[in-house]
C-alpha positions in Angstrom: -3.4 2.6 8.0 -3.5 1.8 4.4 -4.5 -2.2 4.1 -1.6 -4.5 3.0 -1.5 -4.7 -0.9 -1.4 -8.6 -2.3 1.5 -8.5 -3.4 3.1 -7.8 0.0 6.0 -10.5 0.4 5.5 -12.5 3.7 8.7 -13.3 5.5 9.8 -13.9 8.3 12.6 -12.1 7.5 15.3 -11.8 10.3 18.4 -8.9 10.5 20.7 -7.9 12.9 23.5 -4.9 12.9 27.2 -5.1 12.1 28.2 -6.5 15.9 24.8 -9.2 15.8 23.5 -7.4 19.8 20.7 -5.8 17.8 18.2 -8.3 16.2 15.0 -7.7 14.6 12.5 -9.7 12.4 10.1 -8.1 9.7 7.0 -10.5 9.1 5.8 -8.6 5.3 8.0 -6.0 3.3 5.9 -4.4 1.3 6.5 -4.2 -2.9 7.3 -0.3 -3.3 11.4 -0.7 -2.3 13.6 2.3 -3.2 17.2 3.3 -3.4 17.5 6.4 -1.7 20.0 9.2 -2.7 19.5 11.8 -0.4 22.2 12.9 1.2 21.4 12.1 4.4 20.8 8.6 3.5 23.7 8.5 1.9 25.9 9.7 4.8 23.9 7.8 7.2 24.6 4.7 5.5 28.4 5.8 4.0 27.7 4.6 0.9 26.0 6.2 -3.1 22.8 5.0 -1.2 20.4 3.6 1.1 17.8 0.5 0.4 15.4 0.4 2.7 11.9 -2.2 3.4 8.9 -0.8 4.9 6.7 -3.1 6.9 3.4 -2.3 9.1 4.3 -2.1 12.8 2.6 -5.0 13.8 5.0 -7.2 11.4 8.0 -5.9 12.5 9.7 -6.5 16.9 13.3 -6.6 18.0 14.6 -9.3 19.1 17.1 -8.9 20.8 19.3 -5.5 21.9 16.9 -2.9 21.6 18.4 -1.2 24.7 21.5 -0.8 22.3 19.7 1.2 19.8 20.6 5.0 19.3 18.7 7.5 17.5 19.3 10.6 15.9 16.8 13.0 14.8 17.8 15.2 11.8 16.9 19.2 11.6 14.0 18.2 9.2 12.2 15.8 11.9 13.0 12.4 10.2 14.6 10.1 13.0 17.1 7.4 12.2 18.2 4.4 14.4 21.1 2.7 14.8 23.3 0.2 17.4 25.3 2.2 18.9 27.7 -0.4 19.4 28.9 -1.1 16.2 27.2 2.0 14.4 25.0 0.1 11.7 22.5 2.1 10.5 18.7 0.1 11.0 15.8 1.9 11.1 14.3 5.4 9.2 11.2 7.0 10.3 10.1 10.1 7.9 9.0 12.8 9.1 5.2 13.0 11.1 5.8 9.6 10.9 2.5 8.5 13.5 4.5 4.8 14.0 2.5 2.7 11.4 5.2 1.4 9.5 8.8 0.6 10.4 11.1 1.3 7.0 14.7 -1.2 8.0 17.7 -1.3 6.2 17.6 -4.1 3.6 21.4 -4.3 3.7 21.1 -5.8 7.6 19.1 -8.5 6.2 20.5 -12.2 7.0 17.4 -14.4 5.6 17.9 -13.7 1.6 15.0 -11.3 0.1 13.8 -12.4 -3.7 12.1 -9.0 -4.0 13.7 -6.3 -6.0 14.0 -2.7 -5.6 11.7 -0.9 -8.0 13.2 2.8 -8.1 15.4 5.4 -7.4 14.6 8.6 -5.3 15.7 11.6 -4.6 17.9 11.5 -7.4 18.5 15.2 -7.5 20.6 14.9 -4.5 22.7 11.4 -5.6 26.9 11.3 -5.2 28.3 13.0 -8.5 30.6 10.1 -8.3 27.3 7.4 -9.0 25.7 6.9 -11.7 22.2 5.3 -12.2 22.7 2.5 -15.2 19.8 -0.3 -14.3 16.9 1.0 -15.7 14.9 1.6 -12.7 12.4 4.3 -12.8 14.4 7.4 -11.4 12.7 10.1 -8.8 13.9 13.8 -8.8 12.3 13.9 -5.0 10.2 10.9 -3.7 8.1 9.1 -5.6 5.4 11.5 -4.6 7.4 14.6 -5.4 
C-alpha cells in the first residue's frame, strides 16, 4: 500500500444512502478526486457523472446497515455497492482491486468536504448532452490512460 501523501485531508467524514439504514464514516480522503464519465458511472449514479473519494481501508467502517448493502459486479470485474433499500449508489471497487482502498460516493457525504475535485476522466465516454466548462484537467481514459 502506497503511504498516505501529506496532503491527505483528515475527516471524520460521515455518509449515509438516500433512506439513512446505510451509514459509513471515511477517516482521510485522499487529494486525487475525479469526476468520472464513464458510462457505467454515469448509469450507476443516473446522472453526466460520478464523484467519488478514495480512502485506505483502515480509514474507512460502516456504521450502520451493512447487511442492507447490494453489489453488482460489472462484465469488466469492477464491483459497485449500493443499499438496496433505497438504491443509492456508495461504494466502487476497480477491477483487481486487492481491498486497500475503499473509493465512496462524495455525493452521500453529510459532514461538508472543503476539498475539490481535481479532474475529469474518462472523458471519451461523457453524456453528449454535458459539457466540461470548469477548467479541470480533462482525461480521455483514467488519469493513467
Amino acid at each position: 500500500m502506497a503511504a498516505m501523501d501529506s496532503t491527505t485531508e483528515q475527516g471524520p467524514w460521515l455518509g449515509q444512502c438516500l433512506c439513512g439504514a446505510v451509514r459509513y464514516q471515511a477517516d482521510s480522503i485522499r487529494p486525487a478526486v475525479a469526476h468520472c464519465h464513464c458510462s457505467m458511472c454515469r448509469k450507476f449514479h443516473g446522472a453526466a457523472f460520478a464523484t467519488y473519494g478514495v480512502t485506505p481501508q483502515q480509514d474507512f467502517r460502516w456504521l450502520s446497515g451493512e447487511i442492507l448493502l447490494g453489489r453488482y459486479r460489472a462484465a469488466n470485474g469492477t464491483i459497485r455497492q449500493f443499499c438496496r433499500n433505497c438504491g443509492s449508489s456508495l461504494t466502487f471497487a476497480a477491477s483487481g482491486c486487492q481491498g486497500e482502498v475503499v473509493e465512496f460516493a462524495l455525493g452521500t457525504l453529510e459532514t461538508p468536504l472543503q476539498q475539490q475535485p481535481d479532474a475529469h476522466i474518462y472523458t471519451d465516454y461523457k453524456a453528449d448532452w454535458c459539457e466540461i466548462t470548469d477548467g479541470l484537467p480533462c482525461f480521455s481514459e483514467g488519469r493513467d490512460g
